[in-house]
C-alpha positions in Angstrom: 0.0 0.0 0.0 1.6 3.4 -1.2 1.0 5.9 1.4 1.2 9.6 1.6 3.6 11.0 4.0 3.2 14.8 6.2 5.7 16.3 8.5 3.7 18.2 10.9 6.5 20.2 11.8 6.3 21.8 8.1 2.6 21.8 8.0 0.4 25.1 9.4 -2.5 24.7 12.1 -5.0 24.1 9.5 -3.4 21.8 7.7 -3.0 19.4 10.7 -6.2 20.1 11.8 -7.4 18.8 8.7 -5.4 15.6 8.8 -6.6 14.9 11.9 -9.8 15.2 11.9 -10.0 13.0 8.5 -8.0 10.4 10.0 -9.0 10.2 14.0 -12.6 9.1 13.9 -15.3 8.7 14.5 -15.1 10.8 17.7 -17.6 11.0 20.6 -19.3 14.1 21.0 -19.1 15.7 24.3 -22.0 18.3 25.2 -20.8 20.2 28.0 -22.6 22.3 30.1 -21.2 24.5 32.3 -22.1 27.1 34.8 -20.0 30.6 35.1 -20.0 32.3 38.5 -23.2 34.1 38.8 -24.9 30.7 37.9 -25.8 31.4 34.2 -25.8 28.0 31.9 -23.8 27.3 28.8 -24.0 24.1 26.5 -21.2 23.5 24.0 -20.5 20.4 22.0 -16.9 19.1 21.5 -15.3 16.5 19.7 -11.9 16.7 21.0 -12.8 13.9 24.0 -12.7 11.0 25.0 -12.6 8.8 28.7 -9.4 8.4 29.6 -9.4 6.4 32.6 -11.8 4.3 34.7 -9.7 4.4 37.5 -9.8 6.9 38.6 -12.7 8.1 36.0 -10.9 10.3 33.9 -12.3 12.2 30.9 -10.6 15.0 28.8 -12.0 17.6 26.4 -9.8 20.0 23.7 -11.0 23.2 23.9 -10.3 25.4 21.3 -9.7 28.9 22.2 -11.6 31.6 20.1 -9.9 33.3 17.1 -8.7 36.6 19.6 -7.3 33.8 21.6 -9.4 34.1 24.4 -11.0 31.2 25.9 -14.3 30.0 25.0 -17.3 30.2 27.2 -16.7 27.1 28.7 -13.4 26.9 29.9 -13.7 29.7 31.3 -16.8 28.7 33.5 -14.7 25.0 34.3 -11.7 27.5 35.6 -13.9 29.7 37.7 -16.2 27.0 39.0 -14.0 23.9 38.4 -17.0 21.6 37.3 -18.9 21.1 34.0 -20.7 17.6 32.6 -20.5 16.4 29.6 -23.8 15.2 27.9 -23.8 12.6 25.1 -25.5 13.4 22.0 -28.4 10.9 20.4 -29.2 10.9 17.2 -33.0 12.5 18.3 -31.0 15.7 19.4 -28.5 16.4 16.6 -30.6 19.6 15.1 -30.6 21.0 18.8 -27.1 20.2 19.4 -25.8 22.0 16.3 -28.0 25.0 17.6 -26.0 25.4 20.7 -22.4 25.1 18.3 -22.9 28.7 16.7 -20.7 30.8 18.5 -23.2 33.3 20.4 -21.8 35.9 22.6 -21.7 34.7 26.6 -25.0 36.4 27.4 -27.2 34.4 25.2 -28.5 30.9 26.4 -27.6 28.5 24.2 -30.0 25.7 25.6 -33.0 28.4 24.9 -32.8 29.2 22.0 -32.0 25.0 21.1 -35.4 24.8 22.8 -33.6 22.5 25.9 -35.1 21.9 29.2 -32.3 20.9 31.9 -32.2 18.8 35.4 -30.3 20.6 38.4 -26.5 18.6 39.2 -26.7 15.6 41.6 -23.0 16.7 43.0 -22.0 19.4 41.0 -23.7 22.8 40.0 -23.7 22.2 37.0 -27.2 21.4 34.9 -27.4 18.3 32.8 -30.3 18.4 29.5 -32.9 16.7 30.4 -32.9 14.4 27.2 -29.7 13.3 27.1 -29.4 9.9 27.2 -26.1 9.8 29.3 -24.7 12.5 31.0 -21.5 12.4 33.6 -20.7 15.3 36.2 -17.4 15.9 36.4 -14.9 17.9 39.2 -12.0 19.8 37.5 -9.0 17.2 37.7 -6.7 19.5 35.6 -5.7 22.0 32.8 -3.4 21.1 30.2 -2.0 24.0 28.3 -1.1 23.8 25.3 -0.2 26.8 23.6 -2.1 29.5 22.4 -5.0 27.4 20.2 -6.6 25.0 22.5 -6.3 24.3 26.2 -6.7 20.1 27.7 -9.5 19.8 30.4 -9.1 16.7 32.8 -12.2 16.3 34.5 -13.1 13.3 37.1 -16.5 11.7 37.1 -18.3 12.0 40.2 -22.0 11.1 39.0 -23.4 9.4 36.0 -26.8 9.6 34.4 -28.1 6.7 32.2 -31.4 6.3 30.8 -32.5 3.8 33.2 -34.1 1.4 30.4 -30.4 1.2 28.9 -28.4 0.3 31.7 -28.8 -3.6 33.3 -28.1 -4.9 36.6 -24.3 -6.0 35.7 -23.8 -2.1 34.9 -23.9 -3.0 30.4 -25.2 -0.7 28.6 -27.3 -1.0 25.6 -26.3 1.1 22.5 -29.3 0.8 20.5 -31.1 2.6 23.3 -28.5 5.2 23.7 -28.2 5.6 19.7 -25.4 7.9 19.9 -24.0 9.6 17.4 -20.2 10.6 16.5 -18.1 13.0 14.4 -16.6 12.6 11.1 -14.7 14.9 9.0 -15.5 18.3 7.5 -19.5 18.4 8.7 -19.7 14.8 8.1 -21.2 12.6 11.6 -21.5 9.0 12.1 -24.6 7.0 13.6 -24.0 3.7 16.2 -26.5 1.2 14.4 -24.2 -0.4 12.0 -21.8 -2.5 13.4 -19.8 -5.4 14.1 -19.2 -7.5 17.4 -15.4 -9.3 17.2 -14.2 -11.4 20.0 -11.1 -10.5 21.7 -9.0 -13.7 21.6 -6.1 -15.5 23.8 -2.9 -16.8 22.4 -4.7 -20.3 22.8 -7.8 -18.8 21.0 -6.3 -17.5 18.0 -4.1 -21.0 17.4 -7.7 -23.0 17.1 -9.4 -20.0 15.3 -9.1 -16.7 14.4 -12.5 -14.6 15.5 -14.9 -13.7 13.0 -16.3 -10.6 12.9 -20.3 -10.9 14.0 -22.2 -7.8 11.9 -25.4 -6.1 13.7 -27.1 -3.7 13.2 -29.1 -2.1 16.0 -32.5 -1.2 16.8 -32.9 2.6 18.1 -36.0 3.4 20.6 -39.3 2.8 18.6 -37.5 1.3 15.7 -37.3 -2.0 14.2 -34.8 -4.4 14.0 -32.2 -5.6 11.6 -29.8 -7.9 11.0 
């Protein structure tokens, strides 16, 4: 296979960002909401995150500063309150999530005008939105600075909230009821129904047989299944 090769160290900002973004995906979406110091709400949505850690419960979130180079709404409010929870995004709230992406100014409410009702924080002050499927509260671990484009946030889960018909006993959860969605490239986003199950094998596993990949595809709340 010919490949095409890119030193980053010659290549500008947005040219990396580019390769990036085409190559590292799909990428979970993190909704974050956020309080600032008087209390007022804000709800953006990442996709610069991912859990880090289970033990301790570690997530992180690139925040991108704004074009001035001041930070954006939300890490602002994580610095001066040192909280914020990241909401997953289902496929049922994509139009409302891309509502609170355009970059308003810090006095409007982004979950208004997205037409969002919230739920008060369990442990942190934060708000959570209400339909969100999944939503983890999260104490400031740490800032990771990174220069003057984006800023690391390390957040530790203190509280999680699962719809309670996609969670079992034995703590799985079901990702058809979740039907999550992830980002792509450009404007492009991926859905969670298609895919594959593949056993992870031992060393005495793989010498009888090699798994198989096992495709699915998954049935979303109200939907119908497929195979």
């Amino acid at each position: 296979m010919e490949t095409a090769a890119f030193d980053f160290t010659a290549l500008g900002p947005r040219e990396r960002y580019k390769l990036l973004i085409g190559t590292v995906m799909p990428r979970p979406i993190a909704w974050v909401t956020t309080v600032d110091d008087t209390g007022r709400a804000n709800a953006a949505p990442f996709s610069f995150f991912n859990c880090l850690s289970a033990d301790p419960p570690v997530v992180a979130l690139g925040i991108e500063f704004r074009p001035d180079g001041t930070p954006k709404d939300t890490g602002r409010n994580i610095r001066e309150t040192g909280v914020f929870t990241v909401n997953l995004v289902s496929d049922a709230l994509m139009e409302a999530m891309n509502v609170t992406a355009v970059p308003f100014g810090p006095e409007v409410d982004e979950l208004a005008r997205a037409g969002l009702e919230t739920r008060p924080g369990v442990a942190v002050a934060s708000p959570r939105i209400a339909l969100a499927p999944a939503a983890l509260e999260c104490r400031l671990h740490s800032f990771l600075d990174l220069g003057g484009s984006r800023e690391v946030v390390l957040g530790t889960v203190v509280q999680a909230h699962i719809r309670a018909d996609a969670v079992d006993a034995r703590f799985h959860v079901d990702p058809a009821v979740l039907d999550l969605v992830g980002r792509m490239g450009g404007q492009g986003y991926a859905g969670t129904r298609d895919y594959f199950d593949l056993a992870t094998m031992s060393e005495a596993g793989l010498a009888e047989a090699p798994a198989t990949r096992r495709p699915r595809r998954l049935r979303p709340p109200g939907g119908e299944a497929g195979v």
